[in-house]
C-alpha positions as a printed Julia matrix, in Angstrom:
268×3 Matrix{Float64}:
  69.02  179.76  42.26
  67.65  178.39  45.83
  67.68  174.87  44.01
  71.36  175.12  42.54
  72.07  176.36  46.3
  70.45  173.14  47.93
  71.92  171.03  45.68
  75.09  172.72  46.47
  74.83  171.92  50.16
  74.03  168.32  49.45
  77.15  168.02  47.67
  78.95  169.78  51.01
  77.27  167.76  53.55
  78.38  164.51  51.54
  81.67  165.98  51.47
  81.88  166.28  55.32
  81.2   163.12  55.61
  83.84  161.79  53.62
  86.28  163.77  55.02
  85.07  162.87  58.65
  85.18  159.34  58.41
  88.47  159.43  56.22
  91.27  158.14  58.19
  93.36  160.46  57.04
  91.46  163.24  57.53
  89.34  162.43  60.41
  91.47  164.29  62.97
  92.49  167.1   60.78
  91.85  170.22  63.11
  89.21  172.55  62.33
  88.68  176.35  62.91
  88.7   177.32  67.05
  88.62  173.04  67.6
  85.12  172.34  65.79
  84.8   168.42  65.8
  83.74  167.25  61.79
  80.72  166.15  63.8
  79.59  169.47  64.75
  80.27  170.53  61.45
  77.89  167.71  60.15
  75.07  168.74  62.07
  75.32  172.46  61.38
  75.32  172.25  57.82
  72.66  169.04  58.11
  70.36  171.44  59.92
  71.02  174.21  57.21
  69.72  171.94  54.59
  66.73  170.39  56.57
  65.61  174.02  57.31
  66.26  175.39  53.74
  64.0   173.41  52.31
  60.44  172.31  53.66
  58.26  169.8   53.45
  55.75  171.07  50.85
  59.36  171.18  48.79
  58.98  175.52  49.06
  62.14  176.89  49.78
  62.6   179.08  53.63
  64.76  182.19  52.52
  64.94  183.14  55.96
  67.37  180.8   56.07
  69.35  182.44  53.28
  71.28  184.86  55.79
  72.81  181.44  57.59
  73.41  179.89  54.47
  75.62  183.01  53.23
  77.14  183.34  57.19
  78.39  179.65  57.52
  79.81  179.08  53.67
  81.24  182.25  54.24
  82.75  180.91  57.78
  84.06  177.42  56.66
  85.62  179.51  53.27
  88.0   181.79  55.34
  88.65  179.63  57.76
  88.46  175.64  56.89
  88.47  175.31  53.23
  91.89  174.14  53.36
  90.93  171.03  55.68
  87.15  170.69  53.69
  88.97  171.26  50.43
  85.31  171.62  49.12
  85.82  172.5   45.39
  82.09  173.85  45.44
  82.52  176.22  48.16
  83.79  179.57  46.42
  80.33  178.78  44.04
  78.23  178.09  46.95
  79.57  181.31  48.46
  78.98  183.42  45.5
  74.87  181.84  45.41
  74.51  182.38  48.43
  75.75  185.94  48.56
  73.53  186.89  45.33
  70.39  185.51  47.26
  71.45  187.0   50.83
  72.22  190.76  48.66
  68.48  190.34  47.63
  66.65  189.36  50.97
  68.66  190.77  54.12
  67.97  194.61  52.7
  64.34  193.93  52.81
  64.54  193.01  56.07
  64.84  197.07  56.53
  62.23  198.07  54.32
  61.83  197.96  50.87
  61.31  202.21  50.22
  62.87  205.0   51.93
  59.74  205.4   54.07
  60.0   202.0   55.22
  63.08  202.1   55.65
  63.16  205.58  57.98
  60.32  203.53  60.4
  62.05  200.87  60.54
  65.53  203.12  61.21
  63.98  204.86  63.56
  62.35  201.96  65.36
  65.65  200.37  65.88
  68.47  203.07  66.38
  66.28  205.78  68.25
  67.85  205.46  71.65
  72.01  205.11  70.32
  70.8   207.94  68.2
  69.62  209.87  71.58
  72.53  209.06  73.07
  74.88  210.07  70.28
  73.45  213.26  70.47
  73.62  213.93  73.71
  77.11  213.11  74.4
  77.81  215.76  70.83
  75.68  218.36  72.91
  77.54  217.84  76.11
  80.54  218.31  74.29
  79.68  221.93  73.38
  78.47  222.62  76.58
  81.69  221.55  77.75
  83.85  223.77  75.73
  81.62  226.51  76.73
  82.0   226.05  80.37
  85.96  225.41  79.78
  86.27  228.45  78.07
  90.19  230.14  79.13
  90.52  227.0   81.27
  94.05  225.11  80.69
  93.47  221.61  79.43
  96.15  218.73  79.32
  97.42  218.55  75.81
  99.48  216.02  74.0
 103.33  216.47  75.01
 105.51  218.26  72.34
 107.82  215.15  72.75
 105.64  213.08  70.89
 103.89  215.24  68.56
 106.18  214.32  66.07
 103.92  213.66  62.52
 100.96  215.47  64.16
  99.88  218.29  62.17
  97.85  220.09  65.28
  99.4   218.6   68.67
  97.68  221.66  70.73
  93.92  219.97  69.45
  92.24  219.18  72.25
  89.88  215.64  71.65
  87.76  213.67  72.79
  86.8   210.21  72.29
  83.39  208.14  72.36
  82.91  204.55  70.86
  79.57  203.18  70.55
  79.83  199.33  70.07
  76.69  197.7   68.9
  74.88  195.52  66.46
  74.85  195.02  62.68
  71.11  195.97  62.39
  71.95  199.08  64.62
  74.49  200.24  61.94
  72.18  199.28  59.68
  69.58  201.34  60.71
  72.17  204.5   61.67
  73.11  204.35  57.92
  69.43  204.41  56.77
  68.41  207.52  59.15
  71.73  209.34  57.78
  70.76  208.4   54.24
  67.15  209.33  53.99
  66.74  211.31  57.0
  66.77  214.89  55.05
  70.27  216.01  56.52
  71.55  217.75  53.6
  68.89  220.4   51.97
  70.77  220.68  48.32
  69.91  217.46  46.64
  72.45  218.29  43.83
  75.37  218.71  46.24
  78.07  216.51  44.5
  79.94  215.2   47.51
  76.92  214.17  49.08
  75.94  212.36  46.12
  79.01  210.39  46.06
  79.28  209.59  49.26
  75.48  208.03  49.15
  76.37  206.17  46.02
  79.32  205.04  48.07
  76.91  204.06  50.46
  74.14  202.13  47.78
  77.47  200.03  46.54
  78.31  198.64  49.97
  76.28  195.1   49.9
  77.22  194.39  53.5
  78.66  195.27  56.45
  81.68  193.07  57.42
  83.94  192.63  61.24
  85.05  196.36  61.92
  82.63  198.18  60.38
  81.59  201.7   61.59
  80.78  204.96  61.55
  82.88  207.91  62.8
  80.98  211.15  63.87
  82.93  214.17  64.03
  82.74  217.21  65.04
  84.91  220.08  65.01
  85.08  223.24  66.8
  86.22  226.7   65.16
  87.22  228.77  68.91
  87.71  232.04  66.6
  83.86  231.94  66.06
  81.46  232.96  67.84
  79.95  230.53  70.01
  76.27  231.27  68.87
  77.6   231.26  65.84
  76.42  228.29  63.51
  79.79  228.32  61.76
  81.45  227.84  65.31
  81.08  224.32  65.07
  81.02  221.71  62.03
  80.48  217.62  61.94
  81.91  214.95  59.58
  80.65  211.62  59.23
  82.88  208.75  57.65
  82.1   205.07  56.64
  83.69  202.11  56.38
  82.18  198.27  55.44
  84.83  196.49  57.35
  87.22  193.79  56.31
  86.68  192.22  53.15
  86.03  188.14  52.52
  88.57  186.73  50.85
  86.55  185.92  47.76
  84.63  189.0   47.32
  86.37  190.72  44.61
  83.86  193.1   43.43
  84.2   195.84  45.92
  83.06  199.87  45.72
  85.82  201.83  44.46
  87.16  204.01  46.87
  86.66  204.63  50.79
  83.97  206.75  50.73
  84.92  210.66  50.57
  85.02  213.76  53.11
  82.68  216.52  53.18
  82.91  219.94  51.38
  85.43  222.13  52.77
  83.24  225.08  54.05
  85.3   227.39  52.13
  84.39  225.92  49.22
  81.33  227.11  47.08
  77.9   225.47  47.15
  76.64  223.82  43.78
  73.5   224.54  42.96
């Protein structure tokens, strides 16, 4: 495969270099104003780098590989008109779906130290701005609070809901490594709960994580419990990859799914 992908990239870089010294095509704009001759030397370097001297193949470099092909396919195929590059982009992907995972372990233990390693302190934090949140609704307690007006509560099912918002922006690796702690970090203690099941198969099926992905933390608060009550409050988590590629057809069926209902019997 890392040979058919070489090859592959020969074939592109001797394509950019028709179409840059083309007449015709030479001033054809490019994605965000990249010059062919930046384009040249990008995918030049790609190739140089894939393969070494001693003729072994670096699949270190597969990551780039997968990230630019995947680039120049959304974005400048149209100008390249490369007829290689849906191919290249499939290769690339297969190889890239085989070595970026390891780069977060190969088994679940591995994978939890290396987890933890990386999302310890946004995990820290997301915890304690979920435990201020209680705290807060303690110490708020028969306090009014500005709610949505009436006046545009139109389509929303509980307008009096009182909520609050925190985003977290960060890294791929970061939601990476959030994912792998939720996974295998022993937060569910019925191993034959269906939903849970699902939702981690869900989970296995997504081979990357594209622009927009995230995860949404939720937690909800019953006020008719009691507050030491462990019922009193409840969290959802929810999942999405992100926007597709416009080539990758072969996608997970369905968004992912919502917990249990806690009305709703265990399985056991």
């Amino acid at each position: 495969m890392c040979e058919h992908v070489n090859a592959l990239i020969k074939k592109l870089n001797e394509r950019i270099k028709i179409r840059k010294e083309d007449q015709k095509t030479k001033e054809l704009p490019l994605y965000h104003g990249e010059s062919w001759e930046l384009m040249q030397r990008r995918w030049a370097k790609l190739e140089k780098d894939f393969r070494t001297k001693n003729t072994k193949f670096d699949i270190s470099k597969i990551p780039d590989i997968y990230d630019c092909i995947k680039y120049d396919l959304q974005h400048n195929n149209h100008t390249l008109q490369f007829e290689h590059a849906e191919e290249l982009y499939k290769c690339a992907k297969y190889l890239a779906d085989v070595v970026i995972p390891q780069e977060y372990g190969m088994t679940p233990q591995e994978k939890m130290a290396i987890g933890q390693g990386i999302c310890t302190p946004l995990l820290k934090k997301i915890r304690a701005d979920l435990q201020r949140n209680i705290e807060e609704s303690e110490e708020n307690a028969g306090e009014s609070i500005n709610r949505l007006n009436p006046i545009y509560s139109h389509g929303v099912s509980s307008p009096s809901r009182h909520v609050r918002t925190r985003l977290y922006f960060t890294s791929e690796s970061h939601i990476h490594s959030l994912l792998t702690v939720l996974r295998f970090g022993g937060l569910i203690d019925n191993p034959k709960d269906e939903q849970w099941n699902r939702a981690m198969d869900y989970i296995g099926a997504v081979s990357e994580l594209n622009y927009l992905s995230q995860i949404v933390i939720m937690l909800y608060e019953d006020p008719t419990k009691d507050p030491s009550s462990d019922s009193r409050f409840h969290v959802e988590l929810h999942f999405s990859p992100g926007v597709n590629c416009c080539v990758h057809k072969n996608l997970p069926p369905g968004p992912g799914f919502r917990p249990k209902s806690r009305n709703e019997p265990v399985l056991m």
